[in-house]
C-alpha positions as CSV (number, residue, x, y, z in Angstrom):
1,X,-59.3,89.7,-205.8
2,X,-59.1,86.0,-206.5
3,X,-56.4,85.0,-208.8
4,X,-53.2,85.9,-210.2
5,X,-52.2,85.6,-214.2
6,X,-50.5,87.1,-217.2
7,X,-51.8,88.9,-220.5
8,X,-52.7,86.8,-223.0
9,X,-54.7,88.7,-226.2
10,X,-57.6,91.1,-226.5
11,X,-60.9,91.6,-228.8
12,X,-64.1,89.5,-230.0
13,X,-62.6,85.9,-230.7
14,X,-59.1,86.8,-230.0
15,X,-56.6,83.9,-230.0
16,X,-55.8,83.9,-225.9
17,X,-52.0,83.3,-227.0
18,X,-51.2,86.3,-229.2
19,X,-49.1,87.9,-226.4
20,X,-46.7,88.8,-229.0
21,X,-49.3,92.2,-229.8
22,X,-49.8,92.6,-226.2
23,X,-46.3,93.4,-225.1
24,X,-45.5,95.1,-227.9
25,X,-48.0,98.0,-227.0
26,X,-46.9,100.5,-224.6
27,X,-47.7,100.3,-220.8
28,X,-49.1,103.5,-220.7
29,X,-51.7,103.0,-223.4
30,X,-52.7,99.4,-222.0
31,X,-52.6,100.6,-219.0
32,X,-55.1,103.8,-219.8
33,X,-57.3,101.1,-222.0
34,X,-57.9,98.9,-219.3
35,X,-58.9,101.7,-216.9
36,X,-61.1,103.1,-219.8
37,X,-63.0,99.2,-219.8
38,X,-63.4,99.5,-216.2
39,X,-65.0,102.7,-216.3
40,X,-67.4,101.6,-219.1
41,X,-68.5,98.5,-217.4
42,X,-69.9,101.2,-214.2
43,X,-71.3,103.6,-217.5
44,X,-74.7,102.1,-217.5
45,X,-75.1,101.9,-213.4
46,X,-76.9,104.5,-211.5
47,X,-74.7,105.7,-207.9
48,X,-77.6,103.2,-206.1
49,X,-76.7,100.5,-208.0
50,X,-72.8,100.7,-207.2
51,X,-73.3,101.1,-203.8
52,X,-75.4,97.8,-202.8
53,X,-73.6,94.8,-201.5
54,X,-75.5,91.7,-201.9
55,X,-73.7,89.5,-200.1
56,X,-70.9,88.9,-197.8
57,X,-68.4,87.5,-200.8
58,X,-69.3,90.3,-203.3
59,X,-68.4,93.7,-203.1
60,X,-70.5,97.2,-204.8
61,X,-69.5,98.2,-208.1
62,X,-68.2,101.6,-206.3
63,X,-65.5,99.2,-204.1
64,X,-64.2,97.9,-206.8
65,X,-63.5,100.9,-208.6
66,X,-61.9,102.5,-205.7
67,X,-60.0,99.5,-204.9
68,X,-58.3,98.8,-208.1
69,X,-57.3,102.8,-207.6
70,X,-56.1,102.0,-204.2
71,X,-53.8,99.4,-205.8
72,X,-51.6,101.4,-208.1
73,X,-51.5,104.2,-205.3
74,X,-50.5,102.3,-202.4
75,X,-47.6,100.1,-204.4
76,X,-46.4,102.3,-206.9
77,X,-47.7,106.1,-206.6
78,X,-46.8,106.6,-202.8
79,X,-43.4,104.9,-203.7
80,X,-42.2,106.5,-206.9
81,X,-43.6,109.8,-205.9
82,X,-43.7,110.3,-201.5
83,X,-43.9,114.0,-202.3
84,X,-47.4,113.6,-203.8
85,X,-50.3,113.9,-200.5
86,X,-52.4,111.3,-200.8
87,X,-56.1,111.7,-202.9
88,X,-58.0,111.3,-199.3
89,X,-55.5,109.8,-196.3
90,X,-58.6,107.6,-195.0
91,X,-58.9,105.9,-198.6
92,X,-55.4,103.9,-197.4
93,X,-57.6,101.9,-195.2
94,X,-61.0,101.8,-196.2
95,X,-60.1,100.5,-199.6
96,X,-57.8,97.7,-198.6
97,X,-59.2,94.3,-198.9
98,X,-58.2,93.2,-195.4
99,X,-60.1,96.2,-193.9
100,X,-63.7,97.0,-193.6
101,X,-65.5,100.7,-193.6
102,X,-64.3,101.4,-189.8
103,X,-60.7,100.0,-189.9
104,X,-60.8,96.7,-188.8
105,X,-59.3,93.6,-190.5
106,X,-62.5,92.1,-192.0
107,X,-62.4,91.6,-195.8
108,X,-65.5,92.1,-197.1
109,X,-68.8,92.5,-195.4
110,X,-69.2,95.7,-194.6
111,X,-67.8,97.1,-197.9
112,X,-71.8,97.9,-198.6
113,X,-72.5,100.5,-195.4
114,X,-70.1,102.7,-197.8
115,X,-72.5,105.4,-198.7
116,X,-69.5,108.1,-198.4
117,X,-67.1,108.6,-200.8
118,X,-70.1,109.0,-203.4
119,X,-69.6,107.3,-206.7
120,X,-68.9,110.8,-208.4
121,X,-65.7,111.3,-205.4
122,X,-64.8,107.7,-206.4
123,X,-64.4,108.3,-210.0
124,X,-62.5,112.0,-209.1
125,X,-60.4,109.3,-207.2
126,X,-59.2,107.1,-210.4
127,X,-58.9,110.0,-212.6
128,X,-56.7,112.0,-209.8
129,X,-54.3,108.5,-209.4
130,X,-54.4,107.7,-213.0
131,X,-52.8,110.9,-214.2
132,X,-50.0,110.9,-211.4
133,X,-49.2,107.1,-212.8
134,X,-49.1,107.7,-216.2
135,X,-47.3,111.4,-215.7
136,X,-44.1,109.0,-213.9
137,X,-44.5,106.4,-216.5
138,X,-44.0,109.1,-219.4
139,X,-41.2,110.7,-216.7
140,X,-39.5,107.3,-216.6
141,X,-39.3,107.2,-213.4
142,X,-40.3,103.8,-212.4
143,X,-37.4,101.2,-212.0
144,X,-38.1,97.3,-213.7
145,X,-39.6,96.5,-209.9
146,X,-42.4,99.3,-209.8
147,X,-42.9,98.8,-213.8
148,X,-43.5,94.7,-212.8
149,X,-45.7,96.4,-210.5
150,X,-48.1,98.2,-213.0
151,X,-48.2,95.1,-214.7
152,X,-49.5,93.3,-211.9
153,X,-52.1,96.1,-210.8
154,X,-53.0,96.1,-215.1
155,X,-54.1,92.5,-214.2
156,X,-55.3,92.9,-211.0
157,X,-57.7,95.5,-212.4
158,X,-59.0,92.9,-215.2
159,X,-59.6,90.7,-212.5
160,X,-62.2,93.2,-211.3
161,X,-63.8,93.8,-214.3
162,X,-64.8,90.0,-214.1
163,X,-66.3,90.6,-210.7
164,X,-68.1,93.8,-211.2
165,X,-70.1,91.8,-213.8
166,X,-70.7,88.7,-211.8
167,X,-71.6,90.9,-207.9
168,X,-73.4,93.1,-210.5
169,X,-75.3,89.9,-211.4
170,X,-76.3,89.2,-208.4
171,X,-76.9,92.2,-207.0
172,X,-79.6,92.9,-209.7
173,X,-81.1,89.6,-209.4
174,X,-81.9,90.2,-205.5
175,X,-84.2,92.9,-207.5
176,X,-87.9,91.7,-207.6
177,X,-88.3,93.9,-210.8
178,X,-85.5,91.6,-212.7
179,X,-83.5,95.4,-213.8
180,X,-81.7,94.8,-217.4
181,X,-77.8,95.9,-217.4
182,X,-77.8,95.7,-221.2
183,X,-80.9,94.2,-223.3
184,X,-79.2,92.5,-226.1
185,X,-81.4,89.1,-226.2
186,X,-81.5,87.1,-228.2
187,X,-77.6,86.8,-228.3
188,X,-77.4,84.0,-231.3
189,X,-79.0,81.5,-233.1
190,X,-79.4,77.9,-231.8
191,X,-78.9,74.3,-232.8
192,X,-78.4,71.2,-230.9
193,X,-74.5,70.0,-230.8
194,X,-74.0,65.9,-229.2
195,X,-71.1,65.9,-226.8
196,X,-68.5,63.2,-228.0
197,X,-65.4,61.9,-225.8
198,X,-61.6,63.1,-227.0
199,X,-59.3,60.3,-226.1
200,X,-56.0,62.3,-224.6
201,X,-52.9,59.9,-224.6
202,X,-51.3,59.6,-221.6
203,X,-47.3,59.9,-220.8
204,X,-44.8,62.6,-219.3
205,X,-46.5,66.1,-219.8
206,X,-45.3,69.6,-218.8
207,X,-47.7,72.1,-217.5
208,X,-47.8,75.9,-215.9
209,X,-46.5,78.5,-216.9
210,X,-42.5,77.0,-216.8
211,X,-43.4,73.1,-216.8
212,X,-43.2,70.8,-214.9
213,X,-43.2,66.8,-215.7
214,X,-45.3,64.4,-214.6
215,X,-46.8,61.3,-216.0
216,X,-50.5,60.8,-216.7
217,X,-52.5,58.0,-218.0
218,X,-54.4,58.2,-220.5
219,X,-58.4,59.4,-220.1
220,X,-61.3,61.0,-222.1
221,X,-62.8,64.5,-221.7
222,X,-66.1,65.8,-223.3
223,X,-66.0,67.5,-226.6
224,X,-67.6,70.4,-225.0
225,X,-69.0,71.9,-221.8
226,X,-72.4,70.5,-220.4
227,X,-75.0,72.4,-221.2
228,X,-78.4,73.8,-219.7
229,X,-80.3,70.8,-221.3
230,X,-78.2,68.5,-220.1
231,X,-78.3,69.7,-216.5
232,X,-82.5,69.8,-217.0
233,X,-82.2,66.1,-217.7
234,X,-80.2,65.5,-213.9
235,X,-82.9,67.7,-212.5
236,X,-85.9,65.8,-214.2
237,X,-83.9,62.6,-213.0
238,X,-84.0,63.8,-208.8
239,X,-80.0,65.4,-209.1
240,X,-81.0,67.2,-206.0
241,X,-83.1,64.7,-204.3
242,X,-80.5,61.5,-204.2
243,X,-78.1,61.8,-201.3
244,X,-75.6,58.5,-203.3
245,X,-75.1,61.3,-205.5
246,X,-73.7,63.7,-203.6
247,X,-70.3,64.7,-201.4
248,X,-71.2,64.5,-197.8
249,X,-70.9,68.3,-197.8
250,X,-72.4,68.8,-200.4
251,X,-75.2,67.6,-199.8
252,X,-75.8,69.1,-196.4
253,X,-75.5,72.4,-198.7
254,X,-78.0,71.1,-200.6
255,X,-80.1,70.6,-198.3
256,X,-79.0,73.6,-195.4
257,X,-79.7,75.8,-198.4
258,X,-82.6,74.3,-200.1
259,X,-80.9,74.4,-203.6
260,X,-83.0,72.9,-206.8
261,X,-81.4,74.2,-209.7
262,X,-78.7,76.5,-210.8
263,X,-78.1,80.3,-209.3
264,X,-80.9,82.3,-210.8
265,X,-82.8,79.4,-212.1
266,X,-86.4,79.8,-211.5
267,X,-89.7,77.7,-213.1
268,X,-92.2,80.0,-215.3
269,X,-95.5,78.2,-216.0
270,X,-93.6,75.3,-216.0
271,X,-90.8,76.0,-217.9
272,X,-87.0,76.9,-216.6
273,X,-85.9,80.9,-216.5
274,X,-82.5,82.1,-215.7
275,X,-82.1,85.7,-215.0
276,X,-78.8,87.1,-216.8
277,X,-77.7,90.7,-217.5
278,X,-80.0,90.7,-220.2
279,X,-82.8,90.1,-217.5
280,X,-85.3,87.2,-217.1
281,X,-84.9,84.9,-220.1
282,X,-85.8,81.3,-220.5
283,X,-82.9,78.7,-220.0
284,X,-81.8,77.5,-223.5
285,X,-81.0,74.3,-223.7
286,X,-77.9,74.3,-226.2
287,X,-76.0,76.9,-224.3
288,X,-72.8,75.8,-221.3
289,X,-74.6,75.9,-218.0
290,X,-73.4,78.1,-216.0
291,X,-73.7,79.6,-211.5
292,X,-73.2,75.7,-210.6
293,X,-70.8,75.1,-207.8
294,X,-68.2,72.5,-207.5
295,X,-70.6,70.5,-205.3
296,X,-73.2,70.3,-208.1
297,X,-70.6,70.0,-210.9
298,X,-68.7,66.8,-209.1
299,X,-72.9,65.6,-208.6
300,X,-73.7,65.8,-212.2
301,X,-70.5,64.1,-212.9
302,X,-71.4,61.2,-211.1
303,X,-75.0,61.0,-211.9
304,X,-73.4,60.7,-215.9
305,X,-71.2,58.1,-215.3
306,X,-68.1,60.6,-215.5
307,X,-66.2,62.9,-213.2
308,X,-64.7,66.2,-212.9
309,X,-61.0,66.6,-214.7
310,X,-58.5,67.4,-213.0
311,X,-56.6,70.9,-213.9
312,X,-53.4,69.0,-215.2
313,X,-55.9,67.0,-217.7
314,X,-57.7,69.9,-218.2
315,X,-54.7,72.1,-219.0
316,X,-53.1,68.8,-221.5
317,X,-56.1,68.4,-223.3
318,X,-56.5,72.6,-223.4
319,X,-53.8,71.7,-226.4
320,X,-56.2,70.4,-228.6
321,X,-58.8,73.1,-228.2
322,X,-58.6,75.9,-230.5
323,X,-58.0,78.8,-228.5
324,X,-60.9,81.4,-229.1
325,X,-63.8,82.1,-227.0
326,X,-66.9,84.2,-226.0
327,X,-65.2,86.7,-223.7
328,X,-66.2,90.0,-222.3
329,X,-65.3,91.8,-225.4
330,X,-68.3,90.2,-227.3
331,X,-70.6,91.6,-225.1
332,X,-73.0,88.8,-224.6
333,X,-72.3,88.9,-221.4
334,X,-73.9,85.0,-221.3
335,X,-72.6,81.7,-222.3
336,X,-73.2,80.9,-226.3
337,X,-74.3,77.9,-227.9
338,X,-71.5,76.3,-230.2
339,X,-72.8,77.4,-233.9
340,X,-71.3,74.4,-235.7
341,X,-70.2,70.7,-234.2
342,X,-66.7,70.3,-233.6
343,X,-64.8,68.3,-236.2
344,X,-63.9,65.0,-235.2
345,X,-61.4,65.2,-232.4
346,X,-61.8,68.9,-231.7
347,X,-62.5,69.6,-228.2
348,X,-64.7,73.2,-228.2
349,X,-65.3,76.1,-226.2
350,X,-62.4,75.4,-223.5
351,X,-62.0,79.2,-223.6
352,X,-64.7,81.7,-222.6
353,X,-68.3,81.4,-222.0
354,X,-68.2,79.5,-218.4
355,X,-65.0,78.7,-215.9
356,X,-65.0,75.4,-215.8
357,X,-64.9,73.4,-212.2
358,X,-61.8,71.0,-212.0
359,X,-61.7,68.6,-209.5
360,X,-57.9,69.7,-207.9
361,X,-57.6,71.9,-205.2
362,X,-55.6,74.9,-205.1
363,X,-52.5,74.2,-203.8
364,X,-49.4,75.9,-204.6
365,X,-46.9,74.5,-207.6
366,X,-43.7,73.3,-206.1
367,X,-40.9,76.3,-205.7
368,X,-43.9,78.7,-205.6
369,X,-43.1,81.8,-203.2
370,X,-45.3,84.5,-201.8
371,X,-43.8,87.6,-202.9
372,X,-42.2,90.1,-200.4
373,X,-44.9,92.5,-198.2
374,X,-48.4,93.4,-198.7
375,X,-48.2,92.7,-202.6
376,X,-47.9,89.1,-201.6
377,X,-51.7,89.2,-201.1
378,X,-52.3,88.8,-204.6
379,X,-50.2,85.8,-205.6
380,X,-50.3,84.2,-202.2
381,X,-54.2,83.1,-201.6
382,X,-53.9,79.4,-201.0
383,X,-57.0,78.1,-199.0
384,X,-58.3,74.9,-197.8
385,X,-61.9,74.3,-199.7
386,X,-61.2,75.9,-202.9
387,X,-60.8,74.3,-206.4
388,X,-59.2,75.0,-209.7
389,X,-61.1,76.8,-212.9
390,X,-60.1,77.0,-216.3
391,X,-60.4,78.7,-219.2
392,X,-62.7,81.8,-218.7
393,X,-66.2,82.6,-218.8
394,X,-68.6,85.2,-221.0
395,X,-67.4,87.9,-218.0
396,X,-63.7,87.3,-219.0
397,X,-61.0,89.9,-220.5
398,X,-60.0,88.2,-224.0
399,X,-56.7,89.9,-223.2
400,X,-56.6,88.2,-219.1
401,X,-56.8,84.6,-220.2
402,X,-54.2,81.6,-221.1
403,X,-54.1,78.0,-220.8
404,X,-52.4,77.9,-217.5
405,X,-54.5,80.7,-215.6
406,X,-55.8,79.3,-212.2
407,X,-59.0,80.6,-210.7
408,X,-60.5,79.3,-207.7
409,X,-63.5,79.3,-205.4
410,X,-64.8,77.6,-202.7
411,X,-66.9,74.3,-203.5
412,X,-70.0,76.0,-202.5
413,X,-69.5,79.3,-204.7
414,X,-72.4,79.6,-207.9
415,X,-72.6,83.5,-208.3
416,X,-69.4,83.5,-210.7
417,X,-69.9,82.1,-214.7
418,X,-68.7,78.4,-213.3
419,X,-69.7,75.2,-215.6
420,X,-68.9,71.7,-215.8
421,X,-67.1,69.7,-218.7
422,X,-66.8,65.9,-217.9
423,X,-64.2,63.4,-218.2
424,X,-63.7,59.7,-217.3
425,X,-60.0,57.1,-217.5
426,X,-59.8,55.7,-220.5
């Protein structure tokens, strides 16, 4: 699990601030709809393909399912309800983030040696938690604390959605037959949109969730995200062949890893492909790029005269932006190419189609407390080497999102939806 957040909105080009809808619908029926997304995301997957982990910082399709399960039993189930036995005692442990399949505190890399529970036990396993939640929701008997509690798991689980699609990814790219999730390409039509620079005044600003003032000068951020075409340009210009270019780490990973191009990029009779969960389609030019790390973002940025935003400049200028998006409700499943230039002054596509690499670390706000106990782990996860995203990618629940939602990965990380949008001081 990587981040914490609120609810924002839900559906195909949903304003990400029409809470208002959200918490007027009843936990229960939110919290069966989100479960019912979950379990159509794993629909088109055979019980081989949620069991493969392909690599240490994913996790099988199969995991997350069970984990996400594991959440509202552990926190809220065994709680509200100690006279209820447990669906299977050993699932306590083996589908706790800090443990691996034999117990021990590792987080993640074993999570693929799981070939027992089988997918079928797994989903017996949701369905069997599920009812016994929803059965003391409708009983009323959950106090304020366990019913902050299902909110938190509700989010936690749309979280995990994200990632199923983005391990999924990569899992099926390891593939040498490129396997399709969902063949839906071509997703739109295509036209070529000039990035322009917003000027964004400076002066005291409040941002996160409460506010909190601080003074800015003034600066310039793109009018949209960088795209695919844009990126060719850096790699047609030797991005990943000039050191001055480069973070000193980065480019060791550059070169310890032998990196070229993108995640997934690779050259066709001489022409850029990209495989996507649509399978092996050529890179179009016009749409966000997308599977760069930090290291290639803060790269680019400097090879275009620019740099990365911070999150505070990100989150100020996120004021302007209007606040729809391709999210994971569309079902492209890919980022989208803008289908008309922004007006003058419009900054686009801030929301949706690719996280977007700032160039803050993720630090704690000040007053910021882990919360009490295990449940801590999933408010608490502040690291050295890992930066701040905004807005959302393509892999995004609409309803997940807002303007002051922090993601963050290490600088190296390119299997999530993670893009670029530049800015420079005015």
């Amino acid at each position: 699990m990587q981040r914490s957040s609120e609810r924002s909105s839900k559906g195909k080009g949903t304003s990400v601030w029409a809470e208002v809808a959200a918490r007027g619908t009843p936990l229960a029926e939110r919290l069966r709809a989100v479960r019912d997304v979950t379990r159509n995301l794993a629909e088109p997957l055979s019980a081989e393909d949620c069991a493969i982990q392909s690599m240490p910082d994913a996790s099988p399709v199969k995991w997350h399912l069970a984990h996400t399960t594991w959440f509202f039993e552990t926190f809220i189930v065994s709680k509200a309800a100690p006279e209820r036995a447990p669906f299977h005692p050993a699932f306590r442990v083996l589908f706790n983030s800090y443990y691996n399949a034999v117990g021990e505190k590792h987080p993640r890399p074993q999570r693929g040696l799981l070939s027992r529970p089988s997918l079928d036990e797994v989903l017996a396993y949701r369905a069997h938690v599920e009812d016994a939640l929803l059965e003391l929701i409708a009983a009323n008997r959950l106090d304020a604390a366990m019913l902050r509690l299902v909110e938190l798991g509700i989010q936690h689980e749309q979280q995990h959605q994200e990632l199923i699609l983005t391990d999924l990814k990569h899992m099926l790219s390891c593939n040498p037959l490129k396997p399709v999730y969902r063949k839906t390409w071509p997703l739109t039509s295509i036209q070529t949109m000039p990035a322009a620079w917003i000027r964004v005044a400076g002066g005291e600003k409040r941002i996160g969730h409460e506010g909190a003032g601080f003074s800015l000068d003034d600066f310039e951020i793109a009018s949209r995200p960088v795209t695919h075409g844009d990126f060719i340009d850096f790699i047609e210009d030797g991005g990943y062949r000039r050191p001055e270019l480069w973070l000193s780490m980065g480019w060791d990973t550059v070169n310890a890893r032998a990196w070229e191009a993108p995640l997934y990029w690779e050259k066709r009779d001489g022409e850029w492909h990209t495989f996507t969960l649509h399978g092996m389609v050529p890179v179009e030019r016009n749409t966000p790029v997308c599977h760069v790390s930090f290291f290639e973002g803060d790269a680019f940025a400097r090879w275009a005269g620019a740099r990365l935003p911070t999150e505070a400049e990100w989150e100020v200028a996120s004021q302007r932006a209007s606040p729809e998006g391709n999210f994971q409700e569309s079902g492209a499943l890919h980022p989208l190419a803008l289908r008309e230039a922004p007006a003058a002054g419009e900054i686009a596509q801030m929301f949706g189609d690719v996280w977007e690499w700032t160039r803050s670390d993720y630090a704690p706000y000040p007053g910021f407390r882990i919360a009490e106990g295990a449940v801590g782990e999933y408010n608490g996860k502040f690291m050295v080497n890992q930066y701040v995203l905004r807005g959302g990618s393509c892999a995004t629940p609409a309803s997940h999102i807002r303007a002051t939602y922090r993601n963050f990965f290490p600088a190296d990380a390119r299997w999530q939806f993670s893009g670029v949008r530049l800015a420079r001081d005015a």
